[in-house]
N, C-alpha and C positions, 0 to 999 in steps of 0.2 A: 504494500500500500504506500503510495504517495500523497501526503497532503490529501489522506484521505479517499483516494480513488483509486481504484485498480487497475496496475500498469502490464506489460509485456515486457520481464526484462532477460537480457541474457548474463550470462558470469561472462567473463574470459581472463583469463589468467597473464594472457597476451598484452596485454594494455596497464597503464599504472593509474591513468585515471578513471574516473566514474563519469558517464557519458549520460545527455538526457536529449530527445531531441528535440528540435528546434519550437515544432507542431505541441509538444506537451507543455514547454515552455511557456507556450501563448495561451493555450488552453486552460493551462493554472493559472495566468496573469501573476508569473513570475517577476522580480524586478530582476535583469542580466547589468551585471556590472564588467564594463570594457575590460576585454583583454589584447596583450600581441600574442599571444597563445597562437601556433598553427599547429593544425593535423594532417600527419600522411597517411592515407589512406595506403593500399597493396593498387597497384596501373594507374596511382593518381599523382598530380604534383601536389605538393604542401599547399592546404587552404589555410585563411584565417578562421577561428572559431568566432560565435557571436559574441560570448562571451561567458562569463560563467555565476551562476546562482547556487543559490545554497535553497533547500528542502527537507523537510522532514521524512526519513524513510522508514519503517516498517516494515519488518517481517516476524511474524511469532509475537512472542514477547521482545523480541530487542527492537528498540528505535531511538534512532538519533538522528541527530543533524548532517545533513551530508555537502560536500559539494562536489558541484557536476558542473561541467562542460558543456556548452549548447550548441551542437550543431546536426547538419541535418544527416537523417538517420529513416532508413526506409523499412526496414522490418522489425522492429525492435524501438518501446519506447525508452527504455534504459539500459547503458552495457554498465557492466558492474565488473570493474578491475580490480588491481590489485592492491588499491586501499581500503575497499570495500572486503578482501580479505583479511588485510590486517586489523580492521577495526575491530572486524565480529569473531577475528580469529576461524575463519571459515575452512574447508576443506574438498577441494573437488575433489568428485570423487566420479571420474571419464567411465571406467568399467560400466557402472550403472544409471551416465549422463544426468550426473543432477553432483549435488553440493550439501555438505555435512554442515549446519551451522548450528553450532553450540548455543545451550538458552539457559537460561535462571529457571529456580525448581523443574527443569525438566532435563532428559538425558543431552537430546538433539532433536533438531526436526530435520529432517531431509526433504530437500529440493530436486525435482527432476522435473526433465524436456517433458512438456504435457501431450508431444506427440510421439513420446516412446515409452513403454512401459516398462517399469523397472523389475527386475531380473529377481 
């Protein structure tokens, strides 16, 4: 949950920031504060990002404050990097396509792709 709504997001372990995009950004009437931040995409040259906001994330019991990066993003309203695993101390886990994320009074909840079923 985002700011109260429920997003599409993916992990990637590949990335160091937390990504939102552009269309959720306007959709929450987030405020984006300028950045010279650019991203390179894999067959693209370095864009500028809009710029980057901060939001309330939710999963489980853990939520906090996050920031994210705005730029545009076509399948996925949020990618969730690799500070997104440090914060929550998270754990992919590829075998079963989904992610171990540790919670208060409980063991874990586990995350998985909602278009593959887990093993």
């Amino acid at each position: 949950m985002l700011n109260r709504g429920i997003v599409r997001a993916m992990f990637d372990t590949g990335v160091i920031n937390n990504f939102m995009s552009q269309c959720l950004v306007g959709d929450l009437g987030l405020t984006v504060s300028k950045s010279s931040s650019k991203i390179k995409t894999v067959n693209s040259d370095a864009q500028p990002i809009q710029g980057t906001t901060n939001s309330s994330l939710k999963i489980g019991n853990w939520e906090k404050e996050c920031v994210f990066m705005a730029v545009p993003l076509d399948n996925f309203d949020l990618i969730l990097g690799i500070e997104f695993f440090v914060q929550t101390k998270a754990v992919a886990v590829p075998y079963l396509s989904g992610c171990l994320l540790p919670m208060k009074g409980v063991c874990a909840l586990f995350l998985w792709n909602l278009g593959d079923e887990p093993i």
